[in-house]
C-alpha positions as CSV (number, residue, x, y, z in Angstrom):
1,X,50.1,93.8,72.5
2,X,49.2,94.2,68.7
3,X,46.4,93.6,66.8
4,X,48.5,91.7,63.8
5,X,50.2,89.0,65.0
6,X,52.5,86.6,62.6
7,X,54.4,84.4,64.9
8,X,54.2,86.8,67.5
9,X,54.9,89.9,65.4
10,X,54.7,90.8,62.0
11,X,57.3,93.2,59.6
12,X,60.7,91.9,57.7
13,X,64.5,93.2,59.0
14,X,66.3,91.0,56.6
15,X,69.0,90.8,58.7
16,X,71.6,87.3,59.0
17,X,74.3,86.1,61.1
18,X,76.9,87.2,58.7
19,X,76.1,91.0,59.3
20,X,74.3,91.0,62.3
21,X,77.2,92.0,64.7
22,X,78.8,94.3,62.7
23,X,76.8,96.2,59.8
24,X,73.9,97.2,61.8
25,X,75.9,97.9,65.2
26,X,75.0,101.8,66.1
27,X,78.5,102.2,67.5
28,X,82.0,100.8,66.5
29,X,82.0,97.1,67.1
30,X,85.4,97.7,68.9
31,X,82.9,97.8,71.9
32,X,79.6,97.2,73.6
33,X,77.5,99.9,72.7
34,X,76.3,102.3,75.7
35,X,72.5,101.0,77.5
36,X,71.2,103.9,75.8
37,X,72.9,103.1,72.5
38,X,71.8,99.7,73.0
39,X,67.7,101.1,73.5
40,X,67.9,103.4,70.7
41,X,68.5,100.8,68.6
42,X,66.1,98.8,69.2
43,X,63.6,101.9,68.9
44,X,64.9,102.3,65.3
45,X,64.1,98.3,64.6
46,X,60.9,99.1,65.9
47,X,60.0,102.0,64.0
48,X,61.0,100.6,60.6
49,X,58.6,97.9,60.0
50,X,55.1,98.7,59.4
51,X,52.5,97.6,61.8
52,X,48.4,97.9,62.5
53,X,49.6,99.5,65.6
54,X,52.7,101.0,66.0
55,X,55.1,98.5,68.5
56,X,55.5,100.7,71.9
57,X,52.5,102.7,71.3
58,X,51.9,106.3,71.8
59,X,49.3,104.8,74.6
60,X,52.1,102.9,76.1
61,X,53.8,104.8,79.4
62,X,56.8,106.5,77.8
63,X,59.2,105.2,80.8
64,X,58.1,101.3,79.3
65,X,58.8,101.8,75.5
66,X,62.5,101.3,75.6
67,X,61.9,97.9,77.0
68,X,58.9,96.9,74.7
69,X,61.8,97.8,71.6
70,X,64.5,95.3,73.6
71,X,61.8,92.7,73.5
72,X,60.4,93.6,70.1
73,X,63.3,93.6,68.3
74,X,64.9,90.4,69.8
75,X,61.9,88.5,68.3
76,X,61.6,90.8,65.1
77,X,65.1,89.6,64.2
78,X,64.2,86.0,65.3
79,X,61.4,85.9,63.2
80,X,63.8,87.2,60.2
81,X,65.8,84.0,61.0
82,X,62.9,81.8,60.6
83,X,61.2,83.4,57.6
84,X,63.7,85.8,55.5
85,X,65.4,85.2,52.6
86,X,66.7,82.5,50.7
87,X,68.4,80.4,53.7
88,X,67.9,76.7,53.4
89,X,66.1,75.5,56.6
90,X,69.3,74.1,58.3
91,X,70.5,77.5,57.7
92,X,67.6,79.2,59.8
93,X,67.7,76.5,62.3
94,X,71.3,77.6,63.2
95,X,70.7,81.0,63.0
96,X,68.1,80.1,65.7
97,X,70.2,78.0,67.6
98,X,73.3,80.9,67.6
99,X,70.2,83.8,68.5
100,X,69.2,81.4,71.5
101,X,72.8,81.0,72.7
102,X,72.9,84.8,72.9
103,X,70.1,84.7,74.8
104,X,71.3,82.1,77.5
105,X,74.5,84.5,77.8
106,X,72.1,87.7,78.0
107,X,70.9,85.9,81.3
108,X,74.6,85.2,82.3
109,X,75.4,88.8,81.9
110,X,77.2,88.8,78.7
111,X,76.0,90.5,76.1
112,X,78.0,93.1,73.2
113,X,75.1,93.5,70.5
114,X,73.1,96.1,71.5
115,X,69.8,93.9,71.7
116,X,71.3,92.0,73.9
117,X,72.6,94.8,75.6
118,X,68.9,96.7,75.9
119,X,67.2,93.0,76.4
120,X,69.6,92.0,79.3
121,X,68.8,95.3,81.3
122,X,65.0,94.7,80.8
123,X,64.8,90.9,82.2
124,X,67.0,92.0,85.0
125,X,64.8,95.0,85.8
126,X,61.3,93.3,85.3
127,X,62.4,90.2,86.6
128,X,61.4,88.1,83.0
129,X,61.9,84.4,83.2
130,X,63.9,83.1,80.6
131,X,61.8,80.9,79.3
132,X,59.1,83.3,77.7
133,X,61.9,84.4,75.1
134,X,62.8,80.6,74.6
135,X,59.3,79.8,74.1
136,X,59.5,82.3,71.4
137,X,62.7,80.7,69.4
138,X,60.8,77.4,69.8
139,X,57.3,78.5,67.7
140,X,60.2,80.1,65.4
141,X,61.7,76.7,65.0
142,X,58.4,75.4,64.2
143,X,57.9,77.9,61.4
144,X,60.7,76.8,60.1
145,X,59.8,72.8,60.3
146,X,56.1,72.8,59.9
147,X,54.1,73.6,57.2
148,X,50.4,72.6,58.6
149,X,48.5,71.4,62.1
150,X,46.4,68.4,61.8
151,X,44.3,69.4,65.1
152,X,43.0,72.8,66.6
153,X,45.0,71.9,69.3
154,X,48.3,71.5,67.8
155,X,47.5,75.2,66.3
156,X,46.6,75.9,70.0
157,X,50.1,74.7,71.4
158,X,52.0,76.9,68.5
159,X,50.0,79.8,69.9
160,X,51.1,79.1,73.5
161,X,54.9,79.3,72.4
162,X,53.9,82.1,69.6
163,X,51.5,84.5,70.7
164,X,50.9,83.9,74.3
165,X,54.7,85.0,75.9
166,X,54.1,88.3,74.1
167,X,51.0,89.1,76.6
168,X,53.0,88.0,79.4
169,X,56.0,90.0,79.0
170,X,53.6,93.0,78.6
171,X,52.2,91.8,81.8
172,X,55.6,91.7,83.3
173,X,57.0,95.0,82.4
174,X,53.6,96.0,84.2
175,X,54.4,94.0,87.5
176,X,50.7,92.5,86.9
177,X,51.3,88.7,86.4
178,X,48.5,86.8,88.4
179,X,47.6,83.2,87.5
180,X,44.0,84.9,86.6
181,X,46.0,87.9,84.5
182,X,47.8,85.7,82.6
183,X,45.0,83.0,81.6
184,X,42.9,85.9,80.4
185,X,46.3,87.1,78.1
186,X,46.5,83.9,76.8
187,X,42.8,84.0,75.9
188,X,43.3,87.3,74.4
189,X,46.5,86.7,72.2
190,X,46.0,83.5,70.8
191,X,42.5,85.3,69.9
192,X,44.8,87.5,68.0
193,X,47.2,85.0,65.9
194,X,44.2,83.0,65.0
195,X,42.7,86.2,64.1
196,X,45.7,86.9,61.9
197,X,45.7,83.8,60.6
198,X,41.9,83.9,59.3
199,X,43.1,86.9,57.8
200,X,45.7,86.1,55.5
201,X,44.8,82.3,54.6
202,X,45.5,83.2,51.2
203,X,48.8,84.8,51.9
204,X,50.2,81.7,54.0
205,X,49.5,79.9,51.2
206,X,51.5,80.9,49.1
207,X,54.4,81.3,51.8
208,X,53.6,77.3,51.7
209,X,52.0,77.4,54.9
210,X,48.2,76.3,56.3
211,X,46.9,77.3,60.0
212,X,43.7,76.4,59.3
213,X,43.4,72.8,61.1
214,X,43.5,69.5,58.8
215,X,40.6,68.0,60.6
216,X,38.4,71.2,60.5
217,X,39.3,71.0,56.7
218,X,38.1,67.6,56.2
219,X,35.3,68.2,58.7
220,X,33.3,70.3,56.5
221,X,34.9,68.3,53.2
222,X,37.0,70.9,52.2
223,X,40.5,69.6,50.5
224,X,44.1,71.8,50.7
225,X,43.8,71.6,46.9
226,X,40.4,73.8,46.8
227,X,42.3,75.6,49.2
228,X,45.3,75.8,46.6
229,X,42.5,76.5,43.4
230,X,41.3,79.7,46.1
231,X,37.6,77.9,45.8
232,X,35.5,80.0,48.5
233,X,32.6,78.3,48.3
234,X,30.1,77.1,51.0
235,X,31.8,74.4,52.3
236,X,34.8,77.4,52.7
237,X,32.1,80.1,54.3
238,X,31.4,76.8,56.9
239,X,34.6,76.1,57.3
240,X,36.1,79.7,58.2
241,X,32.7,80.6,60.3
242,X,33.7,77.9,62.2
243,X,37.4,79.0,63.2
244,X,36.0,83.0,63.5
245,X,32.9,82.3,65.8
246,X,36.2,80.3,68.7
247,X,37.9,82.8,67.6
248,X,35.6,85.2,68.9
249,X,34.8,82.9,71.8
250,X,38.7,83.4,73.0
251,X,38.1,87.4,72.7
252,X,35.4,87.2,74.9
253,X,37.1,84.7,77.6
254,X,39.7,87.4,77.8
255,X,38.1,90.5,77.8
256,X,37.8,90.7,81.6
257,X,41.6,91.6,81.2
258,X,40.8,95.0,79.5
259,X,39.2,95.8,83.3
260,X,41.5,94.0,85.4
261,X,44.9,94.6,84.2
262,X,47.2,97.3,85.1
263,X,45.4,100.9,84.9
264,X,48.1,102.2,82.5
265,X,47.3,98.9,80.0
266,X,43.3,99.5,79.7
267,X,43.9,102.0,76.8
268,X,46.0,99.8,74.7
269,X,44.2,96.6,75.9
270,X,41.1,97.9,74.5
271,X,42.7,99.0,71.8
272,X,44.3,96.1,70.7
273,X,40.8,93.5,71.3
274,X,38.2,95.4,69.5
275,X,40.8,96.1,66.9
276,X,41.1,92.0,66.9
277,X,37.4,91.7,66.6
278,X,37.4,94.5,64.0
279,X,39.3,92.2,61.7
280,X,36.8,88.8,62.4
281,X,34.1,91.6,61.9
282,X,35.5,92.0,58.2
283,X,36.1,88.4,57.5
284,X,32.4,87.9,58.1
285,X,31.5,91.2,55.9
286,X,33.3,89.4,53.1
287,X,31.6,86.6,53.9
288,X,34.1,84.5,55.2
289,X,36.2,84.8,51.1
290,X,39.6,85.5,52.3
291,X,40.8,83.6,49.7
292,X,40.5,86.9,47.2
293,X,40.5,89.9,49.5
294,X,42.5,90.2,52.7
295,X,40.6,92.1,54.9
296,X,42.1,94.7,56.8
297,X,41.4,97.8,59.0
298,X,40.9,101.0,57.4
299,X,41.8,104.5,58.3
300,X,37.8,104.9,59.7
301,X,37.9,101.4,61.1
302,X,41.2,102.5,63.3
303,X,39.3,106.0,64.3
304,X,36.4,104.2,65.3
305,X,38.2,101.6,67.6
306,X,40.1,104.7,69.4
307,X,37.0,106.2,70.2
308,X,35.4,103.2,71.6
309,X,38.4,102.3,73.4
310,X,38.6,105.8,75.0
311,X,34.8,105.6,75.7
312,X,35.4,102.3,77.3
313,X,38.2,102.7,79.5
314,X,37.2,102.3,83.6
């Protein structure tokens, strides 16, 4: 789990279905590259997009990072689909449609790109059901076909396809999915894309995208045009108060997991939720104007959440 979330994860590849079997293959495309071909790969994917917290952290059992990369980069290049370049939305819809029939064929046992190759020895290993990685593709698809949420709880279903598998599959790869594990997960990382939502309000904008709600934005009498003129006034303040203080409310539903979850997680668990409620702490220090900074954590702010976390730790 990372503290910035965007769909799940956050970082560009640029990749496309033209090049994607060939160019970037670590071995000759004459055949399947090797299992640990296949894993280093996916560590390099990993390693080359900047993050809050580095994907397969240093706090993260060495034996489970080659399976966080399979995982990580099958949605990184996913998330490329959906978002990257200049494809028209058809375009990213079938580049979705052709990454999900790999997937399906993963499961069958059939797999030559070296994601696949890595991703198919994880699920078999850990047991992952299918339809974690297919929820995935399907808050992808929504990226690509939705632009705004009218209700909290249409941004609450995006989240459960978005955010929530990437807990789970952390919890799998751990052997510690319980129905109580997983709700407190859930709690946890949709905490976290709401969290990285409030945070770069001003960049989804200009991506053409909203998270906020339409009915919290009428509620307090806000209007997407103030939201377009960046007007951070008091009916703003209300309005983003509003989403941080559930926000924080979903933090603190989960945080029973940073105690309850597999010994080897409580390090990165706490890591990752005070680093979360580091970033609504900042929105609140700017008072709630995210419209003209992005808050983010600092070197300090990073230093200071390690030591906590390491303090914290049962």
């Amino acid at each position: 789990m990372n503290v910035e979330h965007d769909n799940g994860v956050r970082g560009r590849v640029g990749i496309n279905t033209a090049t994607i079997d060939t160019a970037r293959l670590p071995v000759s495309s004459s055949r399947p590259p090797s299992l640990g071909e296949a894993f280093h790969y996916c560590e390099q994917l990993a390693e080359s997009h900047y993050e809050n917290f580095p994907v397969a952290s240093f706090f993260i059992p060495k034996e489970k990072r080659p399976y966080i990369w399979s995982i990580y980069a099958f949605a990184r290049v996913a998330d490329d689909f959906a978002d990257e370049g200049d494809a028209s939305s058809e375009q990213r819809l079938e580049q979705l449609d052709y990454w999900e029939s790999s997937l399906n064929e993963c499961y069958e046992g059939i797999a030559s790109h070296p994601i696949f190759v890595a991703l198919a020895e994880t699920v078999q290993t850990y047991r992952i059901p299918k339809k974690l990685l297919a929820d995935l593709l399907a808050a992808f698809r929504m990226d690509v076909t939705n632009k705004g949420f009218c209700t909290f709880d249409d941004l609450l279903y995006y989240s459960k396809h978005s955010a929530n598998p990437i807990g789970q599959l952390v919890l799998h790869l751990f052997n510690n999915t319980t129905d109580r594990t997983i709700a407190l997960s859930d709690s946890i990382c949709t905490a976290l894309q709401l969290s990285n939502f409030w945070q770069d309000v001003s960049v989804d904008w200009k991506r053409g995208r909203v998270y906020i709600p339409l009915e919290d934005i009428q509620r307090f009498g806000y209007t997407e045009r103030d939201l377009g003129a960046r007007i951070a006034d008091e009916r703003f303040q209300r309005l983003m108060k509003f989403e941080v203080d559930r926000t924080k409310e979903l933090f603190i539903a989960g945080k029973p997991l940073l105690k309850e979850a597999a010994k080897e997680l409580h390090l990165e668990l706490n890591l990752t939720w005070h680093g979360g409620m580091k970033i609504l702490e900042k929105i609140e220090q700017l008072q709630y104007d995210v419209l003209h900074t992005r808050p983010a954590l600092s070197l300090w702010d990073k230093l200071s959440i390690l030591s906590t976390s390491l303090f914290r730790q049962t």
